[in-house]
N, C-alpha and C positions, 0 to 999 in steps of 0.2 A: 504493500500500500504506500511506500515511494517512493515508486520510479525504480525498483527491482534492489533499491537498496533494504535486505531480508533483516538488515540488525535494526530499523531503525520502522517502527510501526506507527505513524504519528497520523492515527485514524482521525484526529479533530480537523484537519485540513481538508478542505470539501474537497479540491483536486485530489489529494491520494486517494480519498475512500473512493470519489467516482470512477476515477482512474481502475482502481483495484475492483471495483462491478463489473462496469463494462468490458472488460477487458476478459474477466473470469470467465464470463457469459460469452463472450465472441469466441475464446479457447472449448468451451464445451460445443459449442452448439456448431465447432465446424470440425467437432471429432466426436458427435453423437453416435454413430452407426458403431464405431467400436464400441462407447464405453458403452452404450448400450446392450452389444451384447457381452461385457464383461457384468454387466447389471445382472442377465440374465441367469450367467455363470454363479455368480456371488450368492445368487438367491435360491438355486438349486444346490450349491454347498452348504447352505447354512442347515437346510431340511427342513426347513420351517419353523426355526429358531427366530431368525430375523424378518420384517417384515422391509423389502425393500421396492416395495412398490407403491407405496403411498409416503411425502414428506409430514413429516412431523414436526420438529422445528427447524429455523434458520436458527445457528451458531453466530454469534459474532464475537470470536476469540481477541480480538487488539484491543475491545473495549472493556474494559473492569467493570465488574459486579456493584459498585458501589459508583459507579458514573450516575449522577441526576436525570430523571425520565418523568414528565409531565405530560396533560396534551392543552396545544395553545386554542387559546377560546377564538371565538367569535367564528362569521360565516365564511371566514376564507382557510378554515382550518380544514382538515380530511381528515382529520380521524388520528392520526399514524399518530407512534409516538417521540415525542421530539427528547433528543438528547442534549445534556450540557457540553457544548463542547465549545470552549475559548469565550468564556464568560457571557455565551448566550445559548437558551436553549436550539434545538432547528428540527423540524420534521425530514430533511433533507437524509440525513444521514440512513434513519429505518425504514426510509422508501425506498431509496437505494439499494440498499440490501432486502427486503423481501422485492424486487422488482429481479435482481440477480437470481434471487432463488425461483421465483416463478418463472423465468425465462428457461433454465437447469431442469426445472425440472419436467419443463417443457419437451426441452430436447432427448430427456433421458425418457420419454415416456411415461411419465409414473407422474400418480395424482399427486393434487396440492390444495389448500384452503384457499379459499379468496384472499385471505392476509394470512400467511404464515406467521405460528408465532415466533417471537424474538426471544433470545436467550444470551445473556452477557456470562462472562467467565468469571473466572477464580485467577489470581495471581501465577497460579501453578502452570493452570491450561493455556496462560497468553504463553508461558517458555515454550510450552511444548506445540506451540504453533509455529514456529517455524521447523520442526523436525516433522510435522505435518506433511509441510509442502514439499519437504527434500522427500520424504520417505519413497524409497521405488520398490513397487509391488513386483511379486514375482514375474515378468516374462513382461515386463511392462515399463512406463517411465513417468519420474515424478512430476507433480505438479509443475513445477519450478522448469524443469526441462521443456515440458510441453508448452509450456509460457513463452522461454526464450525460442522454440523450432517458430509459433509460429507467429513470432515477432519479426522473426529473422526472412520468415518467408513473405511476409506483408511486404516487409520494406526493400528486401532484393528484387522480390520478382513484382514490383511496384504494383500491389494489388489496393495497396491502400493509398492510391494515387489516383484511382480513378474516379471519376465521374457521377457522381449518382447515389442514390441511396443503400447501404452498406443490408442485405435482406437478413442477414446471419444477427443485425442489432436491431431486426425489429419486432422480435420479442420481448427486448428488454422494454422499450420505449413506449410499449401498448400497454405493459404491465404498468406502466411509473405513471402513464396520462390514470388510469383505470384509476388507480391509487389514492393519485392526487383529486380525484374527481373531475376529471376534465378532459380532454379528447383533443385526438392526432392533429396535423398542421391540417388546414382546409388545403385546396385546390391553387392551381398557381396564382397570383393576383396579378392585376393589370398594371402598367407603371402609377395609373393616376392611383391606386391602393395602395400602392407598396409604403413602406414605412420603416425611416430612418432610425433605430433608436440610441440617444447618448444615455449612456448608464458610467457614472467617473465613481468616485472613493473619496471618501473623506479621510481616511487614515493610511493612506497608500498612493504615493505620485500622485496625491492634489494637487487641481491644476491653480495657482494661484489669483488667476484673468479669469476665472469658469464664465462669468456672464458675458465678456467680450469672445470668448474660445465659443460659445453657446448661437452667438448671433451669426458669428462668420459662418460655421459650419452650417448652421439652419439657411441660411441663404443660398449658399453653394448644391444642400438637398432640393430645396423650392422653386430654386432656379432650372433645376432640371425636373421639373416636374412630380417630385417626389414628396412624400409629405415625412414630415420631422416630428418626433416625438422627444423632450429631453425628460427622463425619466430619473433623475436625480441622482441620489447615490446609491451605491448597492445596499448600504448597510442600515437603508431604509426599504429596502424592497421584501414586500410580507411581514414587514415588524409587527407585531402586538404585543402588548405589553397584559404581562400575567396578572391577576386579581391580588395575589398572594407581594406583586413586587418580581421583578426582574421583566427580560424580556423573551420573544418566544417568536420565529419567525417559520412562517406557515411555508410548506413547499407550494402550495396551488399557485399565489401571484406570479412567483420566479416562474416556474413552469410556462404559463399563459404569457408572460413577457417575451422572453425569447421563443415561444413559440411562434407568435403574432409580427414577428420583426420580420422584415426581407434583411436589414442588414443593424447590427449593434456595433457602435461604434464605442470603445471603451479603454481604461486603462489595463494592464497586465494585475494580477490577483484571481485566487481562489473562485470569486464569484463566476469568473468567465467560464468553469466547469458547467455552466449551464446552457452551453453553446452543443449539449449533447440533444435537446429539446427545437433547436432550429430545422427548419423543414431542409429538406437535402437541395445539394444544387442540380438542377437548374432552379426550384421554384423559391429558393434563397439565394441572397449574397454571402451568406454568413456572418464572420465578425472578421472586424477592423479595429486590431489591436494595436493601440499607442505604449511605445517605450522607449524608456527613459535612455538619454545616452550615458556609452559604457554596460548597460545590460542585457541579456538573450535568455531565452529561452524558449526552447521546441515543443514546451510541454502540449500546449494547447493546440496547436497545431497539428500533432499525433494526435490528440482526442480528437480532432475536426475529422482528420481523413478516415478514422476509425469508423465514422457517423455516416461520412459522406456528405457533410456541409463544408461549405465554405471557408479560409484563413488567411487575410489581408494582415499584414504590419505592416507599420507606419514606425519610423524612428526620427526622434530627433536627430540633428544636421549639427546644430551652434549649443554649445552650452556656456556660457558665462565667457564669451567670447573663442570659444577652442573648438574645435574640428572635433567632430564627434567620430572615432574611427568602429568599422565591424567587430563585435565583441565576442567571446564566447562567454564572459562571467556573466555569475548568477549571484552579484554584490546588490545582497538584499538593504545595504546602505543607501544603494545608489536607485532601489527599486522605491524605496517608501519617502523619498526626498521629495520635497514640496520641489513646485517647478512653473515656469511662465507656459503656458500653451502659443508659442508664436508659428501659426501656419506659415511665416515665409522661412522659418528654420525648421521646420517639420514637413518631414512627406506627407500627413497625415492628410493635409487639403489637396495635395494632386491627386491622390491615391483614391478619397470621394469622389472626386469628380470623372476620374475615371470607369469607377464601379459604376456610378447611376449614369451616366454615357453609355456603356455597353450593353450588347444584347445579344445573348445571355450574358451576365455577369459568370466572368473566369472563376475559376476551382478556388486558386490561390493567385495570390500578387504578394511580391515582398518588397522592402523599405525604400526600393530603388525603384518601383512603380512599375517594374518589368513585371511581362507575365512568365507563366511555368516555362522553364527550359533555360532561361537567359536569366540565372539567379547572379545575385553581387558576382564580383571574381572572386571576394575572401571566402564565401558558402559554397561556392564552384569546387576550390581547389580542395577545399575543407571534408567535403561529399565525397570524390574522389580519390585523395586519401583511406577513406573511411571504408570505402568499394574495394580496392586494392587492397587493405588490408584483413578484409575478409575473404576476398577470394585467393589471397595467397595462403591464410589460415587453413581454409578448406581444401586445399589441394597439398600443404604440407602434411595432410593427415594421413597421405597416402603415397608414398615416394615413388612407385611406379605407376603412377597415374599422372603426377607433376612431372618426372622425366619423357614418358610420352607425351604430353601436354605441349611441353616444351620441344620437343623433336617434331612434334608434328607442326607448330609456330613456325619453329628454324626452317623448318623444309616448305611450308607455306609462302615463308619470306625470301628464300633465296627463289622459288620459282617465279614470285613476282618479279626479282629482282630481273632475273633474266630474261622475263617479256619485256621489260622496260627497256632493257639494253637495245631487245632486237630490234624493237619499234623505233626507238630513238636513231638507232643506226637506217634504220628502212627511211626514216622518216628526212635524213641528212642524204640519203644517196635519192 
């Protein structure tokens, strides 16, 4: 739960726990036909010991037994129940998780409750969850492996690159709308429909202009035809405040906001994990994330392609008079620093004007307002790096395969070599 780092379970950050749903559920549900029938195995071993054909509860082992569970009032609540996590309660977190279980157990064939119950742990059993995931069954492989194959296959064989709504995640998503009490993206909208929406943070790269940042960008939407929503901060989106004192933020709003968006324009934070709720592309732009210069991160943009919606950044250009150079840090100093939103040092206004210009709006665009293929040259070289040295990993794991490999190269290249010669010679006489 983040980002494959196994020692470090830090379930209160809405990106990890979503990250670690979705992702569990896309790992089942595109190796259902095996485990299913190890299901079936398992359950003809037991003799009728075990009942593996109906779920009985969802486990959430990273959460502690003694973590706070309320449910928040009023008419935008759904029921679920909301957990304490980072000084406010959230329905977000056991939607998530029975929306994973109901998608699993979908795939696996086998019954489930409308809400699965929820069950938090013991001290004991958060240790023994990470030897959970390592554990490899007889004739088979661990969680953890089956994670990284087909993480590795997404992103080699660019399956999570393409176009369109991801079918393998839309169990999860039908489960979570059901949940929340509210239902799927409608039908594509027309331009004069579509709908801008700015959602920034008040505790995270606030922008310090917001109301002058608020009028340019609403102009640059309007002006193309588009209608503009400024939806405030996130850390008011579903607030209610508990009878008892504290506060309690419902998943329905968040849900139905980025549902209803063609495109969310926002800063980088946790809350953008809710960019799993946007309609897929074509009939969204997705989101159009603003960052801070000197910071990066892929996170959400993995989750986008995961989806099949949309993943525009935007970076600042000038910071306090200095050149903002391509970054690979995740200087969380430099991510929560108040900052001026000036669009003439910010890609962020060419990069609008581009999306609501186009038709269809592109998959992805990044900082440099190019579309897919023509990334920075620092992301370029960076990627390719990354390619090479995983395809020289996987061919090191086999020395006569990499020798042939290599033999068959050599002999490719010196045949070229020699058409070129004769041509060039034929071509001279």
């Amino acid at each position: 739960s983040k980002h494959g780092d196994t020692h470090a379970f830090d379930w209160s950050n809405l990106l990890h726990w979503s990250s670690a749903m979705l992702y569990s559920s896309l790992v089942v549900q595109s190796n259902n036909l095996e485990l299913r029938a190890r299901l079936r195995a398992a359950t003809a071993a037991s003799r009728g010991r075990a009942n593996l054909s109906a779920l009985g509860r969802t486990l959430l082992p990273t959460i502690p037994a003694s973590t706070s569970v309320v449910h928040c009032s009023g008419a935008e609540s759904s029921g679920t129940p909301a957990y304490m996590a980072r000084g406010a309660h959230s329905e977000m977190f056991a939607l998530l998780a029975q929306s994973a279980s109901l998608s699993i157990a979908n795939a696996l064939g086998i019954a489930a409750p409308p809400r699965p119950p929820l069950a938090l742990c013991t001290p004991r059993l958060i240790h023994c969850f990470d030897g959970l995931l390592s554990f490899r069954p007889k004739g088979g492989r661990s969680f953890k492996d089956r994670l990284g194959a087909w993480n590795r296959e997404m992103l080699l064989t660019g399956r999570m690159q393409e176009a369109g709504p991801n079918l393998l995640a839309a169990p999860f998503l039908a489960a979570a709308y059901r949940l929340a009490g509210s239902s799927p993206p409608a039908v594509v909208l027309p331009p004069p429909r579509r709908r801008v929406v700015l959602l920034t943070r008040r505790t995270q790269s606030r922008w310090t202009n917001r109301p002058e940042a608020v009028r340019e960008l609403r102009a640059i939407a309007t002006g193309a035809g588009v209608g503009f929503i400024d939806a405030g901060d996130a850390e008011a989106l579903g607030r209610t405040n508990l009878p008892g004192g504290g506060a309690c933020y419902a998943a329905r709003p968040q849900l139905e906001l980025w549902r209803d968006a063609w495109l969310v324009i926002s800063v980088v934070g946790a809350h953008e994990s809710n960019l799993l709720f946007m309609p897929s592309w074509p009939k969204a732009a997705g989101l159009l994330e603003s960052t801070n210069c000197g910071f990066f991160t892929d996170s959400y943009s993995v989750l986008a392609r995961a989806v099949g919606t949309g993943h525009h950044k935007a970076q600042q250009l000038n910071a306090r008079g200095r050149q903002c150079r391509p970054s690979t840090s995740q200087d969380y100093n430099v991510l929560n620093s108040p900052r001026e939103m000036d669009l003439r040092n910010d890609t962020l206004g060419s990069l609008l004007r581009r999306l609501v210009l186009l038709q269809p709006a592109p998959l992805a665009t990044n900082a440099t307002g190019l579309l897919p293929g023509k990334l920075h040259p620092f992301l370029a070289a960076r990627q390719a790096s990354r390619a090479r040295a995983s395809i020289g990993q996987r061919l090191s794991d086999d020395g006569s395969q990499r020798s042939a490999w290599q033999r068959q190269r050599l002999h490719r290249g010196r045949g070229v070599g020699r058409f070129a010669r004769v041509a060039a010679a034929r071509a001279a006489a």
